[in-house]
C-alpha positions as CSV (number, residue, x, y, z in Angstrom):
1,X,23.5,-14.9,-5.0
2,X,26.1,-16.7,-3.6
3,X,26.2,-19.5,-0.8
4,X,28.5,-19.3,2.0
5,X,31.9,-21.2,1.7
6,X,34.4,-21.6,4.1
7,X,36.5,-19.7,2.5
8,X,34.0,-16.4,2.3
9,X,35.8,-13.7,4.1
10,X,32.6,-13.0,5.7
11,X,32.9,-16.7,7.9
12,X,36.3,-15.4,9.0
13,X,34.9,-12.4,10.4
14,X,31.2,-14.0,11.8
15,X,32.0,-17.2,12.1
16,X,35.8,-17.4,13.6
17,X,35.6,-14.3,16.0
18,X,35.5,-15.6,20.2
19,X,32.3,-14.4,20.7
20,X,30.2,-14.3,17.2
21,X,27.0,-13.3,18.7
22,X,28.6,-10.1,20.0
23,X,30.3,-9.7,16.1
24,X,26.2,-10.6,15.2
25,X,24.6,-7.6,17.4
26,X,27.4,-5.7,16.4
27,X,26.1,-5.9,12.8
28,X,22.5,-5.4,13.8
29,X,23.0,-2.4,15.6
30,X,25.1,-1.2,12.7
31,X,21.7,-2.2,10.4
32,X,20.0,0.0,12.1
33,X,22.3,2.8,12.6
34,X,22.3,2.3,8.9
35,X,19.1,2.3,8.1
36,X,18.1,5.1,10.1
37,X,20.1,7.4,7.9
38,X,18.4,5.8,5.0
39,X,14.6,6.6,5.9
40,X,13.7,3.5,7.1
41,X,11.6,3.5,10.1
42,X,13.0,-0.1,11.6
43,X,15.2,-3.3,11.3
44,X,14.5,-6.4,12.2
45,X,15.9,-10.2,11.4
46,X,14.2,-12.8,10.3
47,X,14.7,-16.1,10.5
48,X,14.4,-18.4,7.0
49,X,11.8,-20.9,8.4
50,X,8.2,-19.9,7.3
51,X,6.9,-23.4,7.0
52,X,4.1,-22.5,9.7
53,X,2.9,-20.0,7.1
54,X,2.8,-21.7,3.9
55,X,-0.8,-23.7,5.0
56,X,-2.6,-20.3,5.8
57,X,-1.3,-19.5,1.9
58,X,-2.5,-22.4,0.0
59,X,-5.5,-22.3,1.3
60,X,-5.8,-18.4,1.0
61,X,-5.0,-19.4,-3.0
62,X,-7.6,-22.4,-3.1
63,X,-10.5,-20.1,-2.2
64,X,-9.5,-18.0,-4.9
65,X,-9.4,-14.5,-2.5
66,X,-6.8,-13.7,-4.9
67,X,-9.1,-12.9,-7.6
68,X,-7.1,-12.3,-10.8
69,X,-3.6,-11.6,-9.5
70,X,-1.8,-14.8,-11.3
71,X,1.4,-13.4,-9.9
72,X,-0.3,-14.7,-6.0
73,X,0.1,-18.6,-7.4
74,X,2.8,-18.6,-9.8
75,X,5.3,-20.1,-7.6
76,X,3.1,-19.9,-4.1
77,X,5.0,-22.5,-2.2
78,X,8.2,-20.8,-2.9
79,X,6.9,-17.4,-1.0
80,X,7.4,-19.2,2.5
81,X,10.9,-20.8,0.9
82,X,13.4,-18.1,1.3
83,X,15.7,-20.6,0.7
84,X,14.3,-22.2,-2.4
85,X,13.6,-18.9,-3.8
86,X,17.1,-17.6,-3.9
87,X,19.5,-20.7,-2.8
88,X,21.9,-19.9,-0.4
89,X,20.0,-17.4,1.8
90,X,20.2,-17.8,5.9
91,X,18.8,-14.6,7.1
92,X,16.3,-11.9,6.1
93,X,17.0,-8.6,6.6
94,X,13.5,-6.4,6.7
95,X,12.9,-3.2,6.7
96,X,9.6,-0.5,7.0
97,X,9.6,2.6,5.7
98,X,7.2,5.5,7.0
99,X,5.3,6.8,4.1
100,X,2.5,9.7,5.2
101,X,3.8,12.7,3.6
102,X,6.7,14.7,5.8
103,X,4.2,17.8,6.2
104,X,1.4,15.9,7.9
105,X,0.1,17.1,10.8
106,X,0.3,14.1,13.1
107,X,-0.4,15.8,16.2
108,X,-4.3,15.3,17.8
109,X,-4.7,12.8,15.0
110,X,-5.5,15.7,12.4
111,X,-4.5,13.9,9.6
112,X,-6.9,10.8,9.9
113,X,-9.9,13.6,10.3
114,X,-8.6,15.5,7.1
115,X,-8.3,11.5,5.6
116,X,-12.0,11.0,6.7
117,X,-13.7,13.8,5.9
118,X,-12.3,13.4,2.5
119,X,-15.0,10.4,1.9
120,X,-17.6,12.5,3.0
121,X,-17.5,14.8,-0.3
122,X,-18.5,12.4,-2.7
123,X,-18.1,15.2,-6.2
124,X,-13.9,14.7,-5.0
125,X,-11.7,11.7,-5.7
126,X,-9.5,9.6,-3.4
127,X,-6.3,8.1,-4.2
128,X,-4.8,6.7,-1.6
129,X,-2.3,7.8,0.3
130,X,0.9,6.2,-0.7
131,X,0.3,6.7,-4.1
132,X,0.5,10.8,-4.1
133,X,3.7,10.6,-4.3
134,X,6.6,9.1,-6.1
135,X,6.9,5.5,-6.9
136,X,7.9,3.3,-3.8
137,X,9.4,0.4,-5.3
138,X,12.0,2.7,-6.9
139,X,12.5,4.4,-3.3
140,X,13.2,1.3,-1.1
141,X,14.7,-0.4,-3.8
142,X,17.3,1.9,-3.7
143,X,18.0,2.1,-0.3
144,X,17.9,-1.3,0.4
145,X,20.5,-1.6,-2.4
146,X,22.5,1.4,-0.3
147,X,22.0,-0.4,2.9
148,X,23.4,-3.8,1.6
149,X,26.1,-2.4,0.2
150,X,27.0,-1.1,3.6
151,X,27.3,-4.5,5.2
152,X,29.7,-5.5,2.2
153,X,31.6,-3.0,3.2
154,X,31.9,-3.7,6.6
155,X,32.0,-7.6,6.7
156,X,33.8,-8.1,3.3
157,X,32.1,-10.6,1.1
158,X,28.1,-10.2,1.2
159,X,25.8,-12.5,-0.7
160,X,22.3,-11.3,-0.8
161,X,19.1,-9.8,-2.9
162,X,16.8,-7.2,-2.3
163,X,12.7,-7.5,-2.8
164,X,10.7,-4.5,-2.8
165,X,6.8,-6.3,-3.5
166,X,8.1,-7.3,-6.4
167,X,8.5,-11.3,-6.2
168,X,7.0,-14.2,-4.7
169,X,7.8,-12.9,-1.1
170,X,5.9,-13.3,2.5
171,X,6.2,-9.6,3.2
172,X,4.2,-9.0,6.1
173,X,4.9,-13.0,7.5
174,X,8.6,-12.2,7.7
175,X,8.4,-8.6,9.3
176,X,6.1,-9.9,12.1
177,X,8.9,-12.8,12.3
178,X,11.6,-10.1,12.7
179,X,9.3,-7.9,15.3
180,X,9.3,-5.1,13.2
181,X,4.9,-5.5,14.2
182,X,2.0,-7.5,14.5
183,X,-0.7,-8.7,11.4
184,X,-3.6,-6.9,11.9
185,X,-6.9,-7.9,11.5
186,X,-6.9,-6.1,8.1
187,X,-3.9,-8.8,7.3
188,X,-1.4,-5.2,7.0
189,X,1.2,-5.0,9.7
190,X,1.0,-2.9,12.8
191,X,3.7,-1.2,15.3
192,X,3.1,0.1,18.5
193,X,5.2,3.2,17.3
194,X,4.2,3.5,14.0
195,X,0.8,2.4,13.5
196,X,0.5,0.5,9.6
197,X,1.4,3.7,7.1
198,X,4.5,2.3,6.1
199,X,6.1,-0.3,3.5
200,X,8.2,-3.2,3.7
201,X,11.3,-4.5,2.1
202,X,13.8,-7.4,2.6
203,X,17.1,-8.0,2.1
204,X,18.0,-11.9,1.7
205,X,21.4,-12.6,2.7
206,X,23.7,-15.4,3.0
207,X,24.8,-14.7,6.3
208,X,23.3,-16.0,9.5
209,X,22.0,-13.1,12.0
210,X,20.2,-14.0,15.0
211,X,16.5,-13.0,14.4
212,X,15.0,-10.2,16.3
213,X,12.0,-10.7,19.0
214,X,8.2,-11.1,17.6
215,X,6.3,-8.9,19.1
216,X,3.2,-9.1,20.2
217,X,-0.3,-8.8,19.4
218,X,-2.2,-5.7,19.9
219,X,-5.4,-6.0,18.7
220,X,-7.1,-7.7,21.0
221,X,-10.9,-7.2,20.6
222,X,-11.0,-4.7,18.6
223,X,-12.8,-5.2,15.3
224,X,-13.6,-1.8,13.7
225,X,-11.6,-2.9,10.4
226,X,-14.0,-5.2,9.9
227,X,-16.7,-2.8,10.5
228,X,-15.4,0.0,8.3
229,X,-14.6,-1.6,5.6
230,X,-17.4,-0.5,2.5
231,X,-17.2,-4.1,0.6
232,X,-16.8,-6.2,3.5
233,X,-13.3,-7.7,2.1
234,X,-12.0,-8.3,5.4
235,X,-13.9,-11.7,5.7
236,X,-13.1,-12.4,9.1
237,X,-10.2,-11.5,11.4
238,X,-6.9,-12.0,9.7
239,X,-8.7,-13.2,6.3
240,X,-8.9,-10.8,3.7
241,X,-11.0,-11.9,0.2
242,X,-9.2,-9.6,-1.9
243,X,-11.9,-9.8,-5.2
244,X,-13.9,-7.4,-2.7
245,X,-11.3,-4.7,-1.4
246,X,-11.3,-1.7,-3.6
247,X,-7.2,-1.4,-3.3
248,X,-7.9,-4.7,-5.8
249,X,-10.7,-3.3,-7.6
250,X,-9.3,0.1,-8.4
251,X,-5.5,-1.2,-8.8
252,X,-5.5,-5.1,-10.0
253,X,-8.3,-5.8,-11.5
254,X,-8.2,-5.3,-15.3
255,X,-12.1,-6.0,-16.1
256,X,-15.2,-4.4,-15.4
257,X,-16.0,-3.5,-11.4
258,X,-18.8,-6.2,-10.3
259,X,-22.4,-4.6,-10.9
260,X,-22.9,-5.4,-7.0
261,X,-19.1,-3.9,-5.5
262,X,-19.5,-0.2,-7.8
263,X,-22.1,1.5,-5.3
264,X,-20.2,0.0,-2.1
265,X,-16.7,1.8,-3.2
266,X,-17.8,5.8,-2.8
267,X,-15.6,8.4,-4.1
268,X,-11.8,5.8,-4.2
269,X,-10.4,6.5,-7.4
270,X,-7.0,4.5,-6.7
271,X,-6.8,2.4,-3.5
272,X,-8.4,2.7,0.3
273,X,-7.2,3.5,3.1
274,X,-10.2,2.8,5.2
275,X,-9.1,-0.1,7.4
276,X,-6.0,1.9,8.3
277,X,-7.7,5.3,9.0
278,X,-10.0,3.5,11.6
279,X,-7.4,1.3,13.3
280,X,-7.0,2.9,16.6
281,X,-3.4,2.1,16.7
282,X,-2.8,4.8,14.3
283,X,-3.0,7.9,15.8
284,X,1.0,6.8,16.6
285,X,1.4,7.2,12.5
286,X,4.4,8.7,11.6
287,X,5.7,11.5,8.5
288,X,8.5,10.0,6.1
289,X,11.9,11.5,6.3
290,X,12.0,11.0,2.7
291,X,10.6,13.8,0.5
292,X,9.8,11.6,-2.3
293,X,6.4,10.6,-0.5
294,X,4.9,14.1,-0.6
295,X,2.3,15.1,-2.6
296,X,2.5,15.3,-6.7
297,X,0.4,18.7,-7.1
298,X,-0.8,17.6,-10.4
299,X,-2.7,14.6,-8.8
300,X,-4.0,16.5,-5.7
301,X,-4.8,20.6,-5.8
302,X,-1.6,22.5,-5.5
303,X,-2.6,24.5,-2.2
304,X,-2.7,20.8,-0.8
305,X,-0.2,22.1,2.6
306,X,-1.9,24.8,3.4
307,X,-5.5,23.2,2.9
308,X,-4.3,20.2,5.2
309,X,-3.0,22.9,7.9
310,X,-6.6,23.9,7.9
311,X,-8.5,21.0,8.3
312,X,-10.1,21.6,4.5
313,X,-9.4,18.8,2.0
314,X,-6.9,18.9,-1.0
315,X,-8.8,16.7,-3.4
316,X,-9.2,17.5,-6.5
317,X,-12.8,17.2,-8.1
318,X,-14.1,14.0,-9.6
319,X,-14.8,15.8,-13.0
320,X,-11.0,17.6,-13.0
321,X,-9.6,14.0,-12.8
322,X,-11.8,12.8,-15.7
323,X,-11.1,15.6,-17.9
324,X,-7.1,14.7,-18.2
325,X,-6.5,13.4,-21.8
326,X,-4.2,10.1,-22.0
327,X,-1.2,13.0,-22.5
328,X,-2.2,14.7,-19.2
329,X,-2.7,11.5,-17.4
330,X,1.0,9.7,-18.3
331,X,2.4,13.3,-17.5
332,X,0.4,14.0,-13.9
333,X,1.0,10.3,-13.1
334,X,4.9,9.6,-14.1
335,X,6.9,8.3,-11.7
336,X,3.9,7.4,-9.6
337,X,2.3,3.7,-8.5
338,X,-0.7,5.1,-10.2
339,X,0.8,5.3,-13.7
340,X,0.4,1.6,-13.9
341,X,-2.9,1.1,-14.3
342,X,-3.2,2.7,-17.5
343,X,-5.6,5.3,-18.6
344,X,-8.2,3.1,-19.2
345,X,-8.3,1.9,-15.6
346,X,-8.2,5.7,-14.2
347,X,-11.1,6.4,-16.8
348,X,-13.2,3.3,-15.2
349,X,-12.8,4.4,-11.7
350,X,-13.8,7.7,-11.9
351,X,-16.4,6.5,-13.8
352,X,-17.9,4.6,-11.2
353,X,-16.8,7.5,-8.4
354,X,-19.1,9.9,-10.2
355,X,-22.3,7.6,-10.2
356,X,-21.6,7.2,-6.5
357,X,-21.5,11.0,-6.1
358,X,-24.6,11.1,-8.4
359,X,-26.6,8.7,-6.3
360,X,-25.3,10.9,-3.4
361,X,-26.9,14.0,-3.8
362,X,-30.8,14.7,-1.8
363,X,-33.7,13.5,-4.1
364,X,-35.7,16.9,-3.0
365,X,-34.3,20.2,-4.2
366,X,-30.3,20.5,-3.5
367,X,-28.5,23.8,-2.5
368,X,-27.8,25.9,-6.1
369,X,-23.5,24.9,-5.5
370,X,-24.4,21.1,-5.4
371,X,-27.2,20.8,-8.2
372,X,-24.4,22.8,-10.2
373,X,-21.8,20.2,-9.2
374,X,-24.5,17.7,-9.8
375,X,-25.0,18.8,-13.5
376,X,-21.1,19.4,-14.2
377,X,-20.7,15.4,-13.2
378,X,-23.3,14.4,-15.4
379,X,-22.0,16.4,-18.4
380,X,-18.3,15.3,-17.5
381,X,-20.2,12.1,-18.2
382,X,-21.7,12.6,-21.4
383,X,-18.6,13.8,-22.9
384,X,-16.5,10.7,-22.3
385,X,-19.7,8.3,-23.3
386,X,-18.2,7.6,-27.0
387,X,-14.5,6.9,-26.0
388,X,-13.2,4.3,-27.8
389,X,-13.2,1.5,-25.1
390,X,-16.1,-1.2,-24.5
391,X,-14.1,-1.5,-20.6
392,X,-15.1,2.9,-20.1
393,X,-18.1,3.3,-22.2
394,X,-20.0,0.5,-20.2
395,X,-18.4,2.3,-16.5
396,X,-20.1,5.4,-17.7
397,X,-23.1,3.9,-18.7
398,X,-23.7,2.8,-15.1
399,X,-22.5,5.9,-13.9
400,X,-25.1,7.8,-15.7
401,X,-27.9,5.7,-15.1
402,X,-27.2,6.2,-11.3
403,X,-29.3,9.7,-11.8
404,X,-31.8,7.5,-12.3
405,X,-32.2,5.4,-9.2
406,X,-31.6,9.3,-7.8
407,X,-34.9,10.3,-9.2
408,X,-36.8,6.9,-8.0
């Protein structure tokens, strides 16, 4: 990226017009014309200062809430140095992207029922939301690429660089900067119009805009995050110990699940939504414009729409995910955030799903349907107790044993 001379053709055009904060929210209103067109939900301006965040980081790092995610540290103070990070940059351009599937029935809040009730059936696994469909990093990515190569365009020469998650970058610190939302108590941003199901991207460019109002904050004493969540992550408003959240567990964490976190994590197979589905603000969630968000069929059951039209979930059982070979799994999962975890990873999870479900079930006699579903987990089980990894064997170990503290 390059720095701004006075000779960029860019300075002529922002820099030399009459009236350049006219020529400024020309170009931001042009952003979001832009962007609009693109699938993003807004676009904001950020300024490059961050210094009043980088405290609240280093300390976040020194407790060690980022468990085993090296990535957090490696350069930490450069995350609230947009400057440092790539030399030259003035402005940040962010972005948010709406990503609930485009046939979810928003209206009456159906869709955080359908999300709910999920959790209730513990013999079905739950990926998260944002990972049923295709890969976001390869989604915004590209359309932040697309949008930046619109301002070129229309300014001339354009310095910038476009982060997607994918470097040392204060996502949610710059959005709420820009006044694209507010930090939640969960630490995820919010929006008034929007609620938190969306992502975020940046564009760092080497030409001053004028940032864009904060907004502010809406959360006033409402806790229920807090409440919700089954791990109790959220260590206090606006403080999240991320060695507890099962997004971290199911997704990060290479190892074994902590003995003492498996029971607390239910039937999540790949990330949690919990602190988003209880967050009042929203029922305001919106559908992505963007088909790529919608559901894989082969990770969720194929009659998914119509099952979601009808209140009725579109899970698939615990024992149809643990029954995908390594083949089946890289096939279902490609081109999906889920394919990075490995197999190994998706083995472990279910694995510890399945003891959950098996702890679930009534101690006195069960309905014929659940003792059958009860019997198909534990033989699911059994047949993946001698595969070849120390990390799996030892997940379905505890999962079996689970039956046991059923029968105390």
């Amino acid at each position: 990226m390059s720095i701004l001379k006075p000779s960029d053709p860019s300075l002529s055009i922002l820099e030399q017009n009459s009236n350049t904060q006219d020529v400024g929210t020309q170009l931001l209103c042009k952003l979001q014309e832009w962007g609009k067109d693109l699938g993003f939900s807004q676009i904001g301006i950020a300024s490059v200062d961050l210094s009043h965040a980088e405290p609240g980081l280093m300390e976040w790092l020194e407790k060690g809430f980022h468990g085993e995610m090296e990535y957090m540290s490696r350069h930490a103070a450069l995350r609230a140095r947009p400057s440092e990070l790539v030399p030259g940059t003035l402005s940040v351009i962010t972005a948010s992207m709406n990503y609930l599937p485009s046939n979810t029935p928003t209206e009456g809040s159906e869709w955080i029922q359908i999300e709910r009730d999920r959790l209730s059936r513990p013999d079905e696994g739950v990926i998260s939301i944002y990972a049923r469909g295709r890969d976001y990093h390869k989604v915004f990515r590209q359309r932040l690429e697309s949008l930046a190569k619109k301002v070129r365009q229309q300014i001339g020469h354009f310095g910038y660089r476009v982060f997607t998650d994918s470097a040392p970058v204060l996502e949610v610190e710059l959005a709420q900067q820009s006044g694209l939302g507010w930090r939640g108590k969960h630490t995820l941003l919010i929006n008034r119009e929007g609620g938190s199901m969306f992502f975020l991207g940046e564009i760092y460019a080497d030409i001053y805009l004028e940032p864009t109002p904060k907004t502010e904050n809406h959360c006033g004493s409402c806790s229920a995050c807090l409440t919700i969540c089954p791990t109790a992550a959220i260590v206090a408003p606006y403080k999240l110990d991320a060695r507890k959240c099962i997004s971290y567990l199911t997704i990060e964490h290479p190892g074994p699940i902590p003995l003492e976190l498996r029971s607390k994590m239910g039937n999540h197979i790949y990330g949690c939504d919990d602190c988003q589905t209880i967050c009042p603000w929203n029922k305001y969630a919106q559908p992505s414009t963007i088909v790529d968000f919608d559901v894989r069929p082969a990770l969720m059951n194929t009659t998914e729409q119509e099952q979601m039209v009808k209140g009725m979930s579109g899970s698939k059982k615990l024992i149809q995910y643990l029954s995908w070979s390594q083949e089946e799994f890289e096939k279902n999962t490609s081109g999906t955030p889920i394919r990075r975890i490995g197999y190994e990873r998706w083995l472990r999870n279910i694995s510890v799903a399945m003891g959950n479900a098996l702890r679930c079930f009534d101690k006195v006699a069960c309905e014929s349907d659940q003792h059958a579903s009860q019997k198909e987990i534990i033989k699911a089980l059994e047949d993946r107790a001698q595969y070849p990894s120390p990390l799996v064997k030892e997940h379905v170990s505890w999962a079996l044993s689970q039956e046991q503290v059923l029968q105390k």
